[in-house]
N, C-alpha and C positions, 0 to 999 in steps of 0.2 A: 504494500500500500504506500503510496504517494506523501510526502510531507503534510502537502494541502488534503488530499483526503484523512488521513490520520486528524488532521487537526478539527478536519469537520467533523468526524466520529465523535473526539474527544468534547465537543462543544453539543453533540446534541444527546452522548451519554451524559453528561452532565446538569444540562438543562432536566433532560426526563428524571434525573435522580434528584435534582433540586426541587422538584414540582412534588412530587411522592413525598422526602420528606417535609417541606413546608405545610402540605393539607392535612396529613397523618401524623406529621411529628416523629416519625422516623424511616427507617428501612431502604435508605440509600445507599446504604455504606454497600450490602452487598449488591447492589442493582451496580452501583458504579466502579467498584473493582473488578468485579464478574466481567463487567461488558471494557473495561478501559483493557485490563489485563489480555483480551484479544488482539490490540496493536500497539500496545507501549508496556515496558517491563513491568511486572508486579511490584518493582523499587518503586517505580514512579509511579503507579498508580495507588497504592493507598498512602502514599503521606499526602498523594492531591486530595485522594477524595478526605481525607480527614481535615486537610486545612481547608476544602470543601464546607466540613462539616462546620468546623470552628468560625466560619462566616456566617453560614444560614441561620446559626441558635443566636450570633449576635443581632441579626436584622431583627431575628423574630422578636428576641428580647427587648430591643429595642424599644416596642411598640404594647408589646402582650407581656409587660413583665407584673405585672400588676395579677394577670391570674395563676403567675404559680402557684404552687404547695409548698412552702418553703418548709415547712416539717419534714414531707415526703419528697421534699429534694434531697435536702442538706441530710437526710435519715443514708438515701440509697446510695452518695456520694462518699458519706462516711463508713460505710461497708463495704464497699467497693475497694478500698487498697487496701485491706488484709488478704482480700483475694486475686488480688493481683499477684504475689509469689508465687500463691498456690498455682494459679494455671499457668505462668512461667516452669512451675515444675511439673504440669501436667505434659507441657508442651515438650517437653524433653523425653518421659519416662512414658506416654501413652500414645496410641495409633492417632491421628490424625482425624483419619477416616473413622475408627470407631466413635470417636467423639464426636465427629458430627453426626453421624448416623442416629446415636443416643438422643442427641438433642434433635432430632429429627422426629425421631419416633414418641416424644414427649410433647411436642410443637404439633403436631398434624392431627393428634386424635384431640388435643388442646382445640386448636381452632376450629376444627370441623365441629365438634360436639358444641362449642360456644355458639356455634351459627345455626344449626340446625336442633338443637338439643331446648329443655327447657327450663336447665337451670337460674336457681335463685339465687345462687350462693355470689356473695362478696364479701368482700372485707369491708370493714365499717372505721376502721383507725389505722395510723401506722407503725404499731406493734410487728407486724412481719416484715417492717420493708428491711430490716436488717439481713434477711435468708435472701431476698430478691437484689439485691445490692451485693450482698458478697457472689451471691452467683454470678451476675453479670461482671465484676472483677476477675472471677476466675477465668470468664469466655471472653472476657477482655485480654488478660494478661497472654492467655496461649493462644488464641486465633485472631482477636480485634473486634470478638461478635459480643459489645456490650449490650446491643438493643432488645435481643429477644426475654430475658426475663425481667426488663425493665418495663415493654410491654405487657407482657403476662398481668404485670403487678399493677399497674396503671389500667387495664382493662379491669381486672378484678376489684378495685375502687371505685371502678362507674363513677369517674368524673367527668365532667362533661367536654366536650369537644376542646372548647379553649383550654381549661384547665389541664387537661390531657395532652395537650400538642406542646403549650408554654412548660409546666414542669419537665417534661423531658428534655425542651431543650435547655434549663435550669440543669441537668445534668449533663449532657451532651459537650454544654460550652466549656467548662470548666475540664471534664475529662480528656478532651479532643485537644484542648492546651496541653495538655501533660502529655498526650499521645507523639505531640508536634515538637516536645521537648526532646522526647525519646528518640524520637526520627533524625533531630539533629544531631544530640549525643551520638548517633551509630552512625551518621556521616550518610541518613539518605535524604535528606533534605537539599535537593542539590540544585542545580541553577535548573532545569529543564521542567522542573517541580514547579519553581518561581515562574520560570514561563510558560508554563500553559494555565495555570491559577490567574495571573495579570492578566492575559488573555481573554479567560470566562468570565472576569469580572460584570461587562454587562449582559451577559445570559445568566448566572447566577443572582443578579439583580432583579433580572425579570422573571425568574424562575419562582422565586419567592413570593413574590409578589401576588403573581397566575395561582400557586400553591394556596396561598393563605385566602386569596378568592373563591377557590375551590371548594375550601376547608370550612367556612365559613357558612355556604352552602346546605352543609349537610346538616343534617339534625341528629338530636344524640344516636337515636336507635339506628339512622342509615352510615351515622360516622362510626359508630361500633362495631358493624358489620362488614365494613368495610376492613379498619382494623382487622378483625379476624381472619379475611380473605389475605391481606399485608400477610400476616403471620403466619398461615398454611402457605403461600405462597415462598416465603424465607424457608420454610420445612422441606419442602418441596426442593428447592434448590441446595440447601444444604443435603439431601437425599441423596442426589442427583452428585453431586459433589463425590458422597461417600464411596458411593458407586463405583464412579470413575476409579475412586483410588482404591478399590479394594481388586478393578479389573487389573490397573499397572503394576498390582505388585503382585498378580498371581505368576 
């Protein structure tokens, strides 16, 4: 592929992944490393999509900061680095593939039973957001997939649309900083990262923008079910993932 087509790619995976997380408040990260990593190295595709990230939670905050959860922020933030060692040593000592397959197989009978099922059950306080926090540390620290039991737990609080999109990214912002620290510390934050970020800046702008138009939209029950489909769909690809890698290593 061609410089210029590469860069058109990268501009309209990025936009599609800006738009998804702005109306849903998450679920880029894999939409846009998944699809970048097709024509530009996985070095340089996720410190983009994460300084990706650490833009979008700022726009959003910007505007929506007034509807966090700052309990259930600051709760799932502060549980999250205890388990960040852990799946740095997960990430050394266990299959790759089995652990996404795991969180696969946890995620897809999750979402699909939330959508078609007719449970009542929530959480009403945030007393557990410490399990749901340390576990997205741990799929942070060895794979980079903080988002999926931050949703779980923010679905199972049945907050409403705004609340749900702005507290995460109340989490998002702050952790996607430390990510972008990390990336520098290990020497991949590198000029090409900076160039194609400077680049997207005004599609990432309007990306947000379209998203939170979107988002706004929808009403609790069609924005939760939406979520749910996000979520079987992240299962779905993590699946898909496992797959692959359990064919390349037979």
């Amino acid at each position: 592929m061609s410089t210029d087509h590469a860069t058109l790619w990268v501009m309209a995976v990025i936009g599609l992944a800006t738009v998804i997380r702005s109306a849903l408040g998450f679920g880029e990260a894999l939409v846009a490393v998944t699809l970048l990593a097709l024509i530009i190295p996985v070095e340089v595709a996720a410190p983009l999509a994460v300084l990706v990230s650490v833009t979008v939670a700022a726009l959003v905050l910007i505007s929506d900061w007034r509807d966090v959860h700052p309990g259930g922020a600051g709760r799932l933030i502060l549980a999250t680095v205890p388990g960040i060692p852990v799946g740095l040593m997960m990430l050394t000592m266990a299959s790759e593939s089995i652990v996404k397959a795991i969180l696969a197989a946890v995620i897809i009978p999750f979402a699909t039973y939330r959508l078609f099922g007719r449970s009542r059950f929530e959480l009403h306080d945030d007393r557990l957001a410490w399990l749901f926090g340390f576990g997205a540390g741990v799929m942070g620290g060895a794979y980079g997939m903080n988002g999926p039991p931050l949703v779980v737990y923010a679905a199972l609080r049945r907050w409403p649309p705004a609340r749900f999109r702005a507290t995460l990214q109340g989490y998002f912002l702050p952790a996607s900083l430390v990510g972008m620290v990390g990336y520098w510390a290990a020497g991949l934050w590198v000029p090409e990262v900076t160039r194609y970020y400077l680049w997207n800046l005004p599609v990432i702008a309007a990306a947000t923008a379209l998203g939170r138009n979107i988002g706004r939209r929808m009403g609790g029950g069609r924005f939760l079910a939406y979520v749910h489909i996000g979520l079987a769909a992240i299962g779905g690809l993590l699946l898909f993932q496992a797959l692959r890698g359990f064919g390349q290593s037979l």
